[in-house]
C-alpha positions as CSV (number, residue, x, y, z in Angstrom):
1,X,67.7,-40.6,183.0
2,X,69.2,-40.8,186.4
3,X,69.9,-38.1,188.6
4,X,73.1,-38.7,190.8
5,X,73.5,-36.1,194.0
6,X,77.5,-36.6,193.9
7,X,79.9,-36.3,191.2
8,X,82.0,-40.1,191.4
9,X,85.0,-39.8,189.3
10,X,86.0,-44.1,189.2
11,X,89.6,-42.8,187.9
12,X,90.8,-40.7,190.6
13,X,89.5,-43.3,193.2
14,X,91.7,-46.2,190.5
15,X,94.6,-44.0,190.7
16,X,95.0,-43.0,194.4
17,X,94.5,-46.4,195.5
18,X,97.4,-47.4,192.9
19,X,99.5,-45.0,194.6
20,X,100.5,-47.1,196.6
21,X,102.1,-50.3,194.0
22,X,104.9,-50.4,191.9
23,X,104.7,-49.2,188.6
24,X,104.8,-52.8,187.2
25,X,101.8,-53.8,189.2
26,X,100.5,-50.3,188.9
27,X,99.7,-50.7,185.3
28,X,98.2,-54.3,185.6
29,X,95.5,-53.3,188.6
30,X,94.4,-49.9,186.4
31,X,93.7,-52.5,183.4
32,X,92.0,-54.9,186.1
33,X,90.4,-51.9,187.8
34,X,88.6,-51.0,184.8
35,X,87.7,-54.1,183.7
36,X,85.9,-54.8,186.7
37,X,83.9,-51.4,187.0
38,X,83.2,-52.1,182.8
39,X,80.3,-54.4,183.8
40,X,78.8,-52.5,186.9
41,X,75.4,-50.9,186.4
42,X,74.9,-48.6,189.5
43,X,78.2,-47.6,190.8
44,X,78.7,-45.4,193.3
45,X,82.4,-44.9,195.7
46,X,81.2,-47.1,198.2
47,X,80.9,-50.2,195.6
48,X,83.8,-49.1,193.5
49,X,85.8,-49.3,197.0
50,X,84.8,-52.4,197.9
51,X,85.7,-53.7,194.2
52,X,88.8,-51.8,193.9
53,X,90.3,-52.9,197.3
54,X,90.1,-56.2,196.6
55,X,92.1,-56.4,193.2
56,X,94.2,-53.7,195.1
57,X,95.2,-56.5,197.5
58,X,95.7,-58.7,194.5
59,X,98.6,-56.8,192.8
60,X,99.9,-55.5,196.7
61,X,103.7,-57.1,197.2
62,X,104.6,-56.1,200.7
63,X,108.7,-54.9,200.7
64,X,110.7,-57.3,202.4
65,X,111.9,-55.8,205.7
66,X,114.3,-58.3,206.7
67,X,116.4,-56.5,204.8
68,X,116.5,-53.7,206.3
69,X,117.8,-55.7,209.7
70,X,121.2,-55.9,208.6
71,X,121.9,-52.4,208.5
72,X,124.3,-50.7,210.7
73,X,122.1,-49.8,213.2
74,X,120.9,-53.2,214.0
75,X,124.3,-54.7,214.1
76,X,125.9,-56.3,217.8
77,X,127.1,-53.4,220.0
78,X,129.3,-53.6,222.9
79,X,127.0,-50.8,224.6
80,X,124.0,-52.7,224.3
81,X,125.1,-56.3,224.3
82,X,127.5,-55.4,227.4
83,X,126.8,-55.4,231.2
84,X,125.2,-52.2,233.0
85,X,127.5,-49.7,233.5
86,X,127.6,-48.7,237.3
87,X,126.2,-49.9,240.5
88,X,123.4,-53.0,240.0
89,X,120.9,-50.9,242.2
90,X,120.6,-47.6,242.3
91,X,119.0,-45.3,244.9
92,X,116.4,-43.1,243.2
93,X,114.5,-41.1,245.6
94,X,112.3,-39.2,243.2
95,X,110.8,-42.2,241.3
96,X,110.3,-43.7,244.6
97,X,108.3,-41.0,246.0
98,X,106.3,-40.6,243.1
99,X,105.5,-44.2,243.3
100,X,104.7,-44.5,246.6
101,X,101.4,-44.7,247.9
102,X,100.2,-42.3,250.9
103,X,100.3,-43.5,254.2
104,X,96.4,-43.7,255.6
């Protein structure tokens, strides 16, 4: 008989790292998860990380964030796309100051 000195529950670890996937790949890596931990011996969290990240990766599909570019906010602008409004240079005695080194 073998005394463990931590209480490892393998289902909560399967399920908050399938937090994170869609619910069609969600089911898929919980069947895969515990298929995998089925046939370790000694398992502890560290191992069943190590295992369970990997087919995590498998069954990850990143969003697509290119779509995301052609919303509103990232459209042309006059504002942004346009010249400076104002003078080119502009005299600004405090950042000057605070940039300047001391004399000696």
């Amino acid at each position: 008989m073998t005394i463990s000195s931590f209480d490892f529950d393998a289902d909560a670890l399967i399920h908050e790292l399938s937090a994170s996937l869609l619910p069609s790949q969600r089911h898929a890596f919980i069947d895969a998860a515990h298929q995998a931990l089925q046939g370790v011996s000694c398992l502890g969290p560290g191992l069943a990380f190590r295992l369970l990240a990997e087919i995590q990766r498998r069954h990850f599909e990143p969003p697509d964030l290119r779509s995301d570019m052609l919303s509103a906010r990232h459209q042309r602008s006059k504002l942004r796309d346009g010249p400076p409004i104002g003078p080119a240079t502009r005299e600004d005695r405090a950042r000057r100051a605070m940039f300047q080194r001391p004399a000696g």
